[in-house]
VMD Tcl script that draws the C-alpha trace (Angstrom):
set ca {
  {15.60 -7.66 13.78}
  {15.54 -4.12 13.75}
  {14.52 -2.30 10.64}
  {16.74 -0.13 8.61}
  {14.86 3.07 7.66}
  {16.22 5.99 5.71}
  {17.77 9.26 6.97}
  {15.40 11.88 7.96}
  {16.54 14.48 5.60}
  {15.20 12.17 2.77}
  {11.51 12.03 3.96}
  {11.35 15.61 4.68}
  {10.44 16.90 1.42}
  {7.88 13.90 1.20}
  {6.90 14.90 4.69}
  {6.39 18.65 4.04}
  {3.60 17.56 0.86}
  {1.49 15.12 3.37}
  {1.71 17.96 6.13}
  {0.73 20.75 2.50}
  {-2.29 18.54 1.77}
  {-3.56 17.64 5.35}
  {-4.42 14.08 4.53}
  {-2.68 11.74 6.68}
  {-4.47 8.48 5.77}
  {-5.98 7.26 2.90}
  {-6.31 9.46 -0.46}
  {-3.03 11.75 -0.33}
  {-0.79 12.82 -2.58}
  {0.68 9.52 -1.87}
  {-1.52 6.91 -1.57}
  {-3.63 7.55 -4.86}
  {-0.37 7.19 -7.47}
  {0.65 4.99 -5.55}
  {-2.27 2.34 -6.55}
  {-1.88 3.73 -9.91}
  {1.88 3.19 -10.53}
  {0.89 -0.81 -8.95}
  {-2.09 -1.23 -11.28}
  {0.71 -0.08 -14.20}
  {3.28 -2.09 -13.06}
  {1.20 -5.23 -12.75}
  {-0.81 -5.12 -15.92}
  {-4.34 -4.47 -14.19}
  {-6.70 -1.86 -14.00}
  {-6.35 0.64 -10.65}
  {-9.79 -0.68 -10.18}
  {-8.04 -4.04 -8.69}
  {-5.25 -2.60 -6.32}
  {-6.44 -1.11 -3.13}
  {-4.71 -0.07 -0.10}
  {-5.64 -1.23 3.32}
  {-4.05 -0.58 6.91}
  {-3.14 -3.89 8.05}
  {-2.33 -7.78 6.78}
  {-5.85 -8.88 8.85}
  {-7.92 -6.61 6.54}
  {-5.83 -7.76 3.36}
  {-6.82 -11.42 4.24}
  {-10.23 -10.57 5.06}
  {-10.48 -8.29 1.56}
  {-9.09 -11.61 -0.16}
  {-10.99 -14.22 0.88}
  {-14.13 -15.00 -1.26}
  {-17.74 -14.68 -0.12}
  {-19.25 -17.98 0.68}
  {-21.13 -18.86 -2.56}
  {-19.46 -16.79 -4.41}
  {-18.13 -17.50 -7.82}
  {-14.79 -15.73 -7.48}
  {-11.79 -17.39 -9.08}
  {-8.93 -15.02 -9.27}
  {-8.17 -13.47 -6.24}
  {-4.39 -11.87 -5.58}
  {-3.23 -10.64 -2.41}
  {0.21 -8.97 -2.41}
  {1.67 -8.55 0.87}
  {5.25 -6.27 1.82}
  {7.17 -4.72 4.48}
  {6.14 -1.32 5.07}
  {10.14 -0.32 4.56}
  {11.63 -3.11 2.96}
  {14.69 -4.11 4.62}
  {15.87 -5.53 7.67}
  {19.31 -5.63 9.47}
  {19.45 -8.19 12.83}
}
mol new
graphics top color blue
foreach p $ca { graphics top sphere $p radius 0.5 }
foreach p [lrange $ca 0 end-1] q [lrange $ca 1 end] { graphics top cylinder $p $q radius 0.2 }
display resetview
């Protein structure tokens, strides 16, 4: 599979506001609406969506603590670009 990512041209205005604001990671101009237009778009407060780097920390986030009284606990997992051509 090799993935199918857009032209360059699109990203570079996207590019040119991460490179503006110097934050390359967590808390850009990016990341921040992001969780906001998620928490919107699922119903739930941006208290409940957070970001994380990789599918190992998003299961380890999930899980519940031993003895803990947890009972609704949502992980939502995607491809970083969406599609896929073989």
């Amino acid at each position: 599979m090799r993935p199918e990512l857009p032209a360059a041209a699109r990203l570079a205005d996207y590019l040119r506001q991460i490179d503006a604001s110097r934050y390359y990671s967590n808390f850009g101009p990016f990341a921040c609406p992001l969780e906001d237009r998620l928490a919107e778009h699922y119903g739930v407060g941006s208290e409940s969506v957070e970001k994380v780097a990789n599918a190992t920390l998003d299961q380890a986030l999930t899980l519940p603590a031993p003895g803990s009284e947890a009972r609704h606990l949502y992980a939502m997992r995607g491809m970083a670009h969406g599609r896929y051509t073989q």
